[in-house]
C-alpha positions in Angstrom: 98.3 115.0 98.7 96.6 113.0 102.1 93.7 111.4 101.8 91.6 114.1 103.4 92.8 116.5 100.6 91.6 113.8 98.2 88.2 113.5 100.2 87.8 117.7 100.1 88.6 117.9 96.4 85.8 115.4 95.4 83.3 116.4 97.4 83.9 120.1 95.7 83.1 118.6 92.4 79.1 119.1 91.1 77.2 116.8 92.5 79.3 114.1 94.4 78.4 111.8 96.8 80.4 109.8 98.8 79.3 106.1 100.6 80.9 103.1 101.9 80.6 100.1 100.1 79.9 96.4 100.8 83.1 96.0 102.2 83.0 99.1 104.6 87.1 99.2 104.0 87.1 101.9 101.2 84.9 105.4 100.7 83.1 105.6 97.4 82.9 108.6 95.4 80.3 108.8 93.0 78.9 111.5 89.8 74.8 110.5 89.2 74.8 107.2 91.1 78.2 106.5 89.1 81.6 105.8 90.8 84.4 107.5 89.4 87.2 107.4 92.9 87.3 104.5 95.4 89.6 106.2 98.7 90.6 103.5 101.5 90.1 103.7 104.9 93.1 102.4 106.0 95.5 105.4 105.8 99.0 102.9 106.1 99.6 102.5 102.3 97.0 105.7 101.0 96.3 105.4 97.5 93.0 105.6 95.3 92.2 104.3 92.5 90.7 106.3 89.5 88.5 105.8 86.3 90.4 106.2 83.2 90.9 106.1 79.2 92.8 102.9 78.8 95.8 104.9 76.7 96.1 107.0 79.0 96.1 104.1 81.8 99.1 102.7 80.0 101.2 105.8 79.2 100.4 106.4 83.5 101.8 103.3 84.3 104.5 103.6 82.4 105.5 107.0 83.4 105.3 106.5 87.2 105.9 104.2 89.6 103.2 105.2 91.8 100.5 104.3 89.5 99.7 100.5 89.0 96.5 98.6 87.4 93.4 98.4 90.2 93.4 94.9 91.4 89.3 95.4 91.9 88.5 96.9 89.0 88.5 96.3 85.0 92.2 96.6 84.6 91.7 98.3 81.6 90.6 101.4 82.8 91.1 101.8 86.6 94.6 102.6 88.0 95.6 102.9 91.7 97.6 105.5 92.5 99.4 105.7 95.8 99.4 109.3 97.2 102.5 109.3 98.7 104.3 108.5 95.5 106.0 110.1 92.6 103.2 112.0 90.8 102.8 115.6 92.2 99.4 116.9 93.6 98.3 118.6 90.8 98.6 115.7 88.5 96.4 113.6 91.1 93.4 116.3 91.1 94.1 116.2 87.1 93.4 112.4 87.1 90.8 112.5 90.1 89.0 115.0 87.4 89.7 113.2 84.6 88.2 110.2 86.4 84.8 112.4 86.9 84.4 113.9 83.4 85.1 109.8 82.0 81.9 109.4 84.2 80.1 112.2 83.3 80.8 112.0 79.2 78.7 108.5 79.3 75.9 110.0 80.4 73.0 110.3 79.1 72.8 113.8 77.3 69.8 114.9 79.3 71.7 114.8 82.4 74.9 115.7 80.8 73.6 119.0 79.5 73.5 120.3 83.6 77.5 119.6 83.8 78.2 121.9 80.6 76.5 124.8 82.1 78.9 124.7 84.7 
């Protein structure tokens, strides 16, 4: 998976928006005003890093070699994983939608009620 795949599959998820940041290095994908991806600009070492269930963080990391704590984020439940590494395609658009339904279950139920229509 490149990062323009990455970049197509968020944006096809209900309501996204993407932004750049402070740092103007990294697109920012967001769910309600909420980040759930962070993608890089710089396309020499391509990897994103996803919102996730800290469990499930650790089994990851475990697992594959591709997938490593976020330096920028609560360690606990980001991971980076490099898109060029060891997990298949599939399993990254699992975790990228993992990443946005972790978002979207903290909600408030209001505004969650819109994503279980779907």
């Amino acid at each position: 998976m490149n990062i323009e795949d990455v970049r197509a599959y968020c944006l096809s998820l209900k309501n996204v928006t993407e932004c750049l940041p402070f740092d103007d290095m990294h697109l920012v994908f967001k769910v309600e005003d909420k980040m759930f991806l962070l993608l890089p600009l710089d396309t020499d070492s391509p990897q994103i890093a996803v919102k996730c269930e800290p469990d499930l963080a650790m089994d990851l990391r475990q697992r594959y070699n591709a997938v490593v704590a976020a330096w920028h984020f609560n360690k606990k439940y980001w991971n980076s994983i490099e898109l060029e590494g060891d997990m298949k395609d599939d399993e990254i658009r699992n975790m990228i939608l993992h990443s946005y339904s972790e978002v979207i279950a903290k909600l408030p139920k209001r505004i969650r009620n819109k994503y279980d229509e779907a």
